[in-house]
mmCIF file as Biopython writes it, N, C-alpha, C and O atoms, coordinates in Angstrom:
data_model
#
loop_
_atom_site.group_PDB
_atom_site.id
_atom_site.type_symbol
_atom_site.label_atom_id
_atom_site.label_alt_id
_atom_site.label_comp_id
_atom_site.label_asym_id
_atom_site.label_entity_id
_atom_site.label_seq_id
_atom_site.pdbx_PDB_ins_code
_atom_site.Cartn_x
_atom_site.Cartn_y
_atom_site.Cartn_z
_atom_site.occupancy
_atom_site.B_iso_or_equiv
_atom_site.auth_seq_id
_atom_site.auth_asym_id
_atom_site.pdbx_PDB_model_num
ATOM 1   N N  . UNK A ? 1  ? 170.287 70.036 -123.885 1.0 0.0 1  A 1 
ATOM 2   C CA . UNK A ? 1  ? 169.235 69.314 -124.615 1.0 0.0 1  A 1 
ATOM 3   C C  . UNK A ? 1  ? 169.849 68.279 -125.563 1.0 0.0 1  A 1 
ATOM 4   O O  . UNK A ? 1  ? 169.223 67.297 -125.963 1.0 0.0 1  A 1 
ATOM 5   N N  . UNK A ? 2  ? 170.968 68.528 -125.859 1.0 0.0 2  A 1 
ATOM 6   C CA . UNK A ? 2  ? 171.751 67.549 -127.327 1.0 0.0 2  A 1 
ATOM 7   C C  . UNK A ? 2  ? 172.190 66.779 -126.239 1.0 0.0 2  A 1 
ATOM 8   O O  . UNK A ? 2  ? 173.299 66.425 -126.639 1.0 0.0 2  A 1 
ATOM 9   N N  . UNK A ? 3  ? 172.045 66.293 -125.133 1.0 0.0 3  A 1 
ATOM 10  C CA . UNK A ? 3  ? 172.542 65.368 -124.109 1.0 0.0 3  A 1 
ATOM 11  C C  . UNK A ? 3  ? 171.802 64.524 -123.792 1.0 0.0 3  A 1 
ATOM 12  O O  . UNK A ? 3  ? 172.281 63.397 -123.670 1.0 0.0 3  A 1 
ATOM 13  N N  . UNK A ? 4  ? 170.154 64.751 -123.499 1.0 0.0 4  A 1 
ATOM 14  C CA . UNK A ? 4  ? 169.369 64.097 -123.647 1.0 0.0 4  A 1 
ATOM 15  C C  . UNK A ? 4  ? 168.961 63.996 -124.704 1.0 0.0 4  A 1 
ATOM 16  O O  . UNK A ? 4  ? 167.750 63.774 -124.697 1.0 0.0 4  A 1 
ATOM 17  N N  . UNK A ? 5  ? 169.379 64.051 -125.630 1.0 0.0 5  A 1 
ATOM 18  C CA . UNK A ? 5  ? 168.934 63.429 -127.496 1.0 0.0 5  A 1 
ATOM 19  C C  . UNK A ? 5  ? 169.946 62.319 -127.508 1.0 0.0 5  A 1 
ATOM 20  O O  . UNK A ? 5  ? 169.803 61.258 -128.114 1.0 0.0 5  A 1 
ATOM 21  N N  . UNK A ? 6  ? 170.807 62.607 -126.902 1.0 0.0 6  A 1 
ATOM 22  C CA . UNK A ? 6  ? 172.042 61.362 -127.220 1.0 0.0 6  A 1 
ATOM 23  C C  . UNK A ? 6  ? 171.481 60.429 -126.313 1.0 0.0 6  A 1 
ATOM 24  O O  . UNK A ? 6  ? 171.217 59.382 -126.904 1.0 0.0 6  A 1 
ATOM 25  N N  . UNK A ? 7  ? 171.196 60.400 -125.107 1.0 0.0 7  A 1 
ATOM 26  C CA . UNK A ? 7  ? 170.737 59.702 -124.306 1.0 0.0 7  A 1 
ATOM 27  C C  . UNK A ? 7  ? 169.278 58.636 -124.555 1.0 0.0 7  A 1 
ATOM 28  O O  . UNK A ? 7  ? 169.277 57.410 -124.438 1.0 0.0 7  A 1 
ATOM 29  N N  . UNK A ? 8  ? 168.615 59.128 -124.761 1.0 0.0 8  A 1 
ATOM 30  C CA . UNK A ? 8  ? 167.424 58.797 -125.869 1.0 0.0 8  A 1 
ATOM 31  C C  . UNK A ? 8  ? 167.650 58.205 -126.961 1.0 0.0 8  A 1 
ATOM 32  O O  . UNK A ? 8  ? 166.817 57.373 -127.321 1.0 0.0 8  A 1 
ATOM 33  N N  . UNK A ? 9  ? 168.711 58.427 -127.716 1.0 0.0 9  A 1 
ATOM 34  C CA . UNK A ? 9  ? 168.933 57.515 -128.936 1.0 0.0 9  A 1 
ATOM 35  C C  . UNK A ? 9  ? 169.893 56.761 -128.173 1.0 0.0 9  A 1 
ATOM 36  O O  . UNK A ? 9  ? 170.369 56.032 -129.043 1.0 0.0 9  A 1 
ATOM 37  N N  . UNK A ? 10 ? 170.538 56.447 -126.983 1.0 0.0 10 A 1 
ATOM 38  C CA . UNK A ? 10 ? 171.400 55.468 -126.662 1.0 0.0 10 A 1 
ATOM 39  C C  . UNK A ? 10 ? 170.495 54.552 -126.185 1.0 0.0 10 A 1 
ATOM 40  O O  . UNK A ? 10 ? 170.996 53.431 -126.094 1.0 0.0 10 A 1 
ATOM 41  N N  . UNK A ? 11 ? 168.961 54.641 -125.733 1.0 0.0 11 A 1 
ATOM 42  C CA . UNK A ? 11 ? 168.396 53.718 -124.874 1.0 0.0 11 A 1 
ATOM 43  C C  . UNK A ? 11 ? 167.817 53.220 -125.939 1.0 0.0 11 A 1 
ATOM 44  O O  . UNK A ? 11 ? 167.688 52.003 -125.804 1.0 0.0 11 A 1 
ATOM 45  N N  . UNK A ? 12 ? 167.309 53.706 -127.184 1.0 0.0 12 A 1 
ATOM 46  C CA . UNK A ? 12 ? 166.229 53.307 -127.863 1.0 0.0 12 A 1 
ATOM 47  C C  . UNK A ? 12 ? 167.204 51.959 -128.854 1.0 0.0 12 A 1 
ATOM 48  O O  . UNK A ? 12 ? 166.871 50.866 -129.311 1.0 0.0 12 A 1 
ATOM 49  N N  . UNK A ? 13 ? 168.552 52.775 -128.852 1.0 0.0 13 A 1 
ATOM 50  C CA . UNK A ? 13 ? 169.245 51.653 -129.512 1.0 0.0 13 A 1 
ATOM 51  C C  . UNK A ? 13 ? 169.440 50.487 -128.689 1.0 0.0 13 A 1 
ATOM 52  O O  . UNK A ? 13 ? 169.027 49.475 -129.255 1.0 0.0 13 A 1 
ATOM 53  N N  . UNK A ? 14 ? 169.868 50.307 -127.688 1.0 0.0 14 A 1 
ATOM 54  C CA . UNK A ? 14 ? 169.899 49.354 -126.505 1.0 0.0 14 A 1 
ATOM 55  C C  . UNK A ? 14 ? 168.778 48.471 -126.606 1.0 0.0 14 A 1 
ATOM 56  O O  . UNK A ? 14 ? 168.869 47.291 -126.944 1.0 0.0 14 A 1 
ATOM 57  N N  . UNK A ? 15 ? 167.350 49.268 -126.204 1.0 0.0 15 A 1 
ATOM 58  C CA . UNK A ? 15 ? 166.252 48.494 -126.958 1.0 0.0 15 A 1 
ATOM 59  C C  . UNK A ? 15 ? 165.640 47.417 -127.631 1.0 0.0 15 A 1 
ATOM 60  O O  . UNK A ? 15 ? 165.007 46.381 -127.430 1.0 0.0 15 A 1 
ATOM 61  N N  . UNK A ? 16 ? 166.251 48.336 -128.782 1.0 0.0 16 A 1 
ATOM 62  C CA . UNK A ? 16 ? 165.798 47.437 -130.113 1.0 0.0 16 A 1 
ATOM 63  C C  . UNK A ? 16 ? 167.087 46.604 -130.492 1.0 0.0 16 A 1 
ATOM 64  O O  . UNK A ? 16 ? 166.888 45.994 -131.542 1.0 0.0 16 A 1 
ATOM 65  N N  . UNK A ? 17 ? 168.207 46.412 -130.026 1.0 0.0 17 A 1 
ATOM 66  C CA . UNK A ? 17 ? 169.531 45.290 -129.506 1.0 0.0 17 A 1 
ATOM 67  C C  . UNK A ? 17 ? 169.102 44.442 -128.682 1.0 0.0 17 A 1 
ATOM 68  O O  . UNK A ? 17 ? 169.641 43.341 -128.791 1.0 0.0 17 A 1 
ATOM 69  N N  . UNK A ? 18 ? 168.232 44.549 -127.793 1.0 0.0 18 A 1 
ATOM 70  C CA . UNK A ? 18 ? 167.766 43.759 -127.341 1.0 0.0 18 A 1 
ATOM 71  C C  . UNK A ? 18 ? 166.801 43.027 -127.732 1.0 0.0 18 A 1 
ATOM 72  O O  . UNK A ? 18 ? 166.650 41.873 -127.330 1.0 0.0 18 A 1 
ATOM 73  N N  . UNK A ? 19 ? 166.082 43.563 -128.505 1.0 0.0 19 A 1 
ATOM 74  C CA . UNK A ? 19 ? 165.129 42.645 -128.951 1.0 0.0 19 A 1 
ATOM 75  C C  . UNK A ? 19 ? 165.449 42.180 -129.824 1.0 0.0 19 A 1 
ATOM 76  O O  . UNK A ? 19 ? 164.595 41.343 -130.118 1.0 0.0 19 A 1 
ATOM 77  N N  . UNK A ? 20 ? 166.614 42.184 -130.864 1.0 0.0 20 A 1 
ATOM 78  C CA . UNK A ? 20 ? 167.290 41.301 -131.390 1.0 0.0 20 A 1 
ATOM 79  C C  . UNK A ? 20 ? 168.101 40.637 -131.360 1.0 0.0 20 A 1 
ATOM 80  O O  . UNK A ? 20 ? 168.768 40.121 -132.256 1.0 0.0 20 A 1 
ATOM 81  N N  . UNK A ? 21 ? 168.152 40.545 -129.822 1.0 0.0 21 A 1 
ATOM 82  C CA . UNK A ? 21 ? 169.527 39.127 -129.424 1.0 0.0 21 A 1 
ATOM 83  C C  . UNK A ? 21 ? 168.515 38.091 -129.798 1.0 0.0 21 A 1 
ATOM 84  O O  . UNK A ? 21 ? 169.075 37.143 -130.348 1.0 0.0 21 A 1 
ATOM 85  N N  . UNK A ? 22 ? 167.315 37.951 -129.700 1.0 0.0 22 A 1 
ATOM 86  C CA . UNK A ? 22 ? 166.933 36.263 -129.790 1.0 0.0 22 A 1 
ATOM 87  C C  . UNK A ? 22 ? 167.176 36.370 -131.350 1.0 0.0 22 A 1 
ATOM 88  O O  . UNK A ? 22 ? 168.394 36.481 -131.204 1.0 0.0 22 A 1 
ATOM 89  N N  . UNK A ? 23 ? 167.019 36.429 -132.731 1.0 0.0 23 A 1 
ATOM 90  C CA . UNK A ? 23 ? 166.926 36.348 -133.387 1.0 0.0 23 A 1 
ATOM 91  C C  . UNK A ? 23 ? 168.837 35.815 -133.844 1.0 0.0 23 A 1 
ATOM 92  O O  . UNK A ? 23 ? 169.225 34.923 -134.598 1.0 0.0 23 A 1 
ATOM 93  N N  . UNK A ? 24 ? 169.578 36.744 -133.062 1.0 0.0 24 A 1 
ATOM 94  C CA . UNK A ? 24 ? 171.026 36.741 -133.318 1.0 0.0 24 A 1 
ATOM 95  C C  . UNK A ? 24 ? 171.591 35.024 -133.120 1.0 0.0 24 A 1 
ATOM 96  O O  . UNK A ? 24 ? 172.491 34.303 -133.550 1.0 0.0 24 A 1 
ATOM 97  N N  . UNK A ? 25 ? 170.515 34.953 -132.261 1.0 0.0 25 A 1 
ATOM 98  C CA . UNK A ? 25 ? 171.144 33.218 -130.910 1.0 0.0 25 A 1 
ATOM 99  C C  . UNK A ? 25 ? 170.673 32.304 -132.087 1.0 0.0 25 A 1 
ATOM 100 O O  . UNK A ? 25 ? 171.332 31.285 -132.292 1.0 0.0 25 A 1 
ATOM 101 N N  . UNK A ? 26 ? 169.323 32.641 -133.075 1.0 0.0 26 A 1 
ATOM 102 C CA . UNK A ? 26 ? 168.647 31.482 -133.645 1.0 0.0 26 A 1 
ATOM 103 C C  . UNK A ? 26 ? 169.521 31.583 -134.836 1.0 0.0 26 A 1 
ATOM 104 O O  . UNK A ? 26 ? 169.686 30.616 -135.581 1.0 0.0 26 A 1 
ATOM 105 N N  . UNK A ? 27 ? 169.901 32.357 -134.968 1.0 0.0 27 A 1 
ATOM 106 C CA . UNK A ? 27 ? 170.973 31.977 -136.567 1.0 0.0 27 A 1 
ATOM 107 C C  . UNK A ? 27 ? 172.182 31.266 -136.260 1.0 0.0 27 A 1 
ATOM 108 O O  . UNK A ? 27 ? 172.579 30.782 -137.320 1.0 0.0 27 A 1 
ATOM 109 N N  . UNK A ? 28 ? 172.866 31.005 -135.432 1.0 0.0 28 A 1 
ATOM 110 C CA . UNK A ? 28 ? 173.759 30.206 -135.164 1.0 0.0 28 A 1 
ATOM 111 C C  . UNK A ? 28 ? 173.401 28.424 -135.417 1.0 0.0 28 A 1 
ATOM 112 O O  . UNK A ? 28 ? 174.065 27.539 -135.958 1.0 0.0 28 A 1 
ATOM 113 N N  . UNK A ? 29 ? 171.834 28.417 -134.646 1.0 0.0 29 A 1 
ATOM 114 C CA . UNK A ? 29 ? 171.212 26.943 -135.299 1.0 0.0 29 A 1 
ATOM 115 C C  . UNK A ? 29 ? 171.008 26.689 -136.791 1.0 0.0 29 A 1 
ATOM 116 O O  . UNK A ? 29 ? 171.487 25.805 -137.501 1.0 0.0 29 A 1 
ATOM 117 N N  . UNK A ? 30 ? 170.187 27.673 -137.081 1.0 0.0 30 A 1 
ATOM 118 C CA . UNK A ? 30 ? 170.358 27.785 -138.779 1.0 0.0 30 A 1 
ATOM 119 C C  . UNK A ? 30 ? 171.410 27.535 -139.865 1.0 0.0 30 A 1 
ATOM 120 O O  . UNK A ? 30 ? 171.266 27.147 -141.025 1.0 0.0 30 A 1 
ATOM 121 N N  . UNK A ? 31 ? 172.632 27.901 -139.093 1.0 0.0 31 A 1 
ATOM 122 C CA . UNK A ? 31 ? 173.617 28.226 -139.748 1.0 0.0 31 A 1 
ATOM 123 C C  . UNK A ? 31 ? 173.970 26.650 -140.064 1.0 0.0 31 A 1 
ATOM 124 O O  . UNK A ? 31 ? 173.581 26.225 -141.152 1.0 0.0 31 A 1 
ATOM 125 N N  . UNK A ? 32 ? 174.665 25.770 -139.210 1.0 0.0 32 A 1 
ATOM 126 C CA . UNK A ? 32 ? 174.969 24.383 -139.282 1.0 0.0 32 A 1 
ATOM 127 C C  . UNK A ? 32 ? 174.346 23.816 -140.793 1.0 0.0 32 A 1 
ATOM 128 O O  . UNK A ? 32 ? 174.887 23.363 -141.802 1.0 0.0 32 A 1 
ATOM 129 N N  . UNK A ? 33 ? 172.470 24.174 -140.277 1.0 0.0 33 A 1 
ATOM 130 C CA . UNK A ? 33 ? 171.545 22.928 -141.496 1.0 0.0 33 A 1 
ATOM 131 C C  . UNK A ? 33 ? 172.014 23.355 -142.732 1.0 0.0 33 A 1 
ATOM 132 O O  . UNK A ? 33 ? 172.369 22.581 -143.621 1.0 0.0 33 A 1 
ATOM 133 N N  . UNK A ? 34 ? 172.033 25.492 -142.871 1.0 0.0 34 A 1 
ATOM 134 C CA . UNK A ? 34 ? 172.314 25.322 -144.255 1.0 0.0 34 A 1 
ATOM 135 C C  . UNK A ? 34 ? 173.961 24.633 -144.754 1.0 0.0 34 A 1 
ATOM 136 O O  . UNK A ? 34 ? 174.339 24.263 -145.866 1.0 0.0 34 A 1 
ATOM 137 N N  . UNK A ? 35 ? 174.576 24.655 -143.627 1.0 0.0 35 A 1 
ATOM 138 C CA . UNK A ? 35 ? 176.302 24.142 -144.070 1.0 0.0 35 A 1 
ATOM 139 C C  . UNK A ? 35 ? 176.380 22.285 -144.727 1.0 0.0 35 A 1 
ATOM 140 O O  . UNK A ? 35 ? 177.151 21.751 -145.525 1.0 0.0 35 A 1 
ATOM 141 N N  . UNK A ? 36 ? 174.670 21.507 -143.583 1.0 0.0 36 A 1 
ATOM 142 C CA . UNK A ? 36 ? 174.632 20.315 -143.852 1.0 0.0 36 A 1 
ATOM 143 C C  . UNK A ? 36 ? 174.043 19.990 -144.873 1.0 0.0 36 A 1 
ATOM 144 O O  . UNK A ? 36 ? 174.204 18.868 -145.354 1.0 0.0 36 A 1 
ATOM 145 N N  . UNK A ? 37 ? 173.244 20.891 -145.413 1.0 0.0 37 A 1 
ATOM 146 C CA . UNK A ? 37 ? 172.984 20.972 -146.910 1.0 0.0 37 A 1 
ATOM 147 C C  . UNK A ? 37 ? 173.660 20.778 -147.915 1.0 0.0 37 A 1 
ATOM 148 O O  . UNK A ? 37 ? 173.911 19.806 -148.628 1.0 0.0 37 A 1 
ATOM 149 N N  . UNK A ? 38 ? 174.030 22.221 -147.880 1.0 0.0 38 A 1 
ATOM 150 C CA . UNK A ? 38 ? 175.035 22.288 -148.909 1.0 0.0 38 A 1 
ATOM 151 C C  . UNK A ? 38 ? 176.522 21.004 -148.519 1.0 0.0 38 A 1 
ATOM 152 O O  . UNK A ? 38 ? 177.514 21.410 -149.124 1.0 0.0 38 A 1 
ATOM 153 N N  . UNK A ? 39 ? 176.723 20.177 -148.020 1.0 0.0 39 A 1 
ATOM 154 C CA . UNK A ? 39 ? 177.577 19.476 -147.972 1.0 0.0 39 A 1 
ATOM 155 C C  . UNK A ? 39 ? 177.533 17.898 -148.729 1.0 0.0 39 A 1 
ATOM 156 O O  . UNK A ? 39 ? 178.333 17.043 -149.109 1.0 0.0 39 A 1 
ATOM 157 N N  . UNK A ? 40 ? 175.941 18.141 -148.673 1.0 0.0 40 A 1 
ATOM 158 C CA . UNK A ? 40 ? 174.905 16.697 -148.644 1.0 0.0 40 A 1 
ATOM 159 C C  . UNK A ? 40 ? 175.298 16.331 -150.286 1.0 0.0 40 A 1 
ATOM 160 O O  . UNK A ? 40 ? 175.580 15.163 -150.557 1.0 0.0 40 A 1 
ATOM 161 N N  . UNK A ? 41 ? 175.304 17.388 -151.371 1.0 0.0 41 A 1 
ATOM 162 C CA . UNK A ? 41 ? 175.348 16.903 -152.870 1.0 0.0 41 A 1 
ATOM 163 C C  . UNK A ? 41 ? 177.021 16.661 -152.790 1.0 0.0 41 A 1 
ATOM 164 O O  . UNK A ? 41 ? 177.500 15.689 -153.375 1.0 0.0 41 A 1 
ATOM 165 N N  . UNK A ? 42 ? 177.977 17.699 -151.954 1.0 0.0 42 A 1 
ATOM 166 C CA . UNK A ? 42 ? 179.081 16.776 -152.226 1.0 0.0 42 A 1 
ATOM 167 C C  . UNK A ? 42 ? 179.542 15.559 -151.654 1.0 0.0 42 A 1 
ATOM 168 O O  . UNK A ? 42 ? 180.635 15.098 -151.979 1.0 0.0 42 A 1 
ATOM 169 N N  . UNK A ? 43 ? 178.696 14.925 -150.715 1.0 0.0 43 A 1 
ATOM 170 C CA . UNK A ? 43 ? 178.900 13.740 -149.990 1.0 0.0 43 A 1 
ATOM 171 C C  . UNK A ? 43 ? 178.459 12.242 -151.224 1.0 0.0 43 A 1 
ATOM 172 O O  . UNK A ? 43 ? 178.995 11.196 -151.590 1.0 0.0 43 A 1 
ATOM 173 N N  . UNK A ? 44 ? 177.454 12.833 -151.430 1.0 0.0 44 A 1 
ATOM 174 C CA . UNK A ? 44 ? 176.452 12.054 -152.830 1.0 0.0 44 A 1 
ATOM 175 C C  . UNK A ? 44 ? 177.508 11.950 -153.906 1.0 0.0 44 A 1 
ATOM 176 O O  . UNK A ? 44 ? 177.863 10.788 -154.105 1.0 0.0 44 A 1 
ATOM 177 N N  . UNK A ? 45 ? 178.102 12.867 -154.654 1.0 0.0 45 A 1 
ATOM 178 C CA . UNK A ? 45 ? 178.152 13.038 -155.581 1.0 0.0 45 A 1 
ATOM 179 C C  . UNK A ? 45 ? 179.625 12.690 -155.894 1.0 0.0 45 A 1 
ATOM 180 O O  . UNK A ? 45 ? 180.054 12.798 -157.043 1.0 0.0 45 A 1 
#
């Protein structure tokens, strides 16, 4: 029974990893604007 508990928490984690790869992919775009931001007052300044 502790075999299928492990098994069950291996899928459920898999899962919900999966449903957070899109979120993982969109922070990589994010990431750049806040870098071009923050770059923008020392370009100005």
């Amino acid at each position: 029974m502790a075999a299928t508990a492990q098994i069950l928490k291996f899928t459920i984690y898999n899962f919900t990893f999966s449903i957070d790869l899109p979120s993982y992919r969109s922070t990589p775009v994010a990431a750049p604007r806040l870098v071009e931001r923050e770059g923008e007052p020392e370009t100005s300044g």
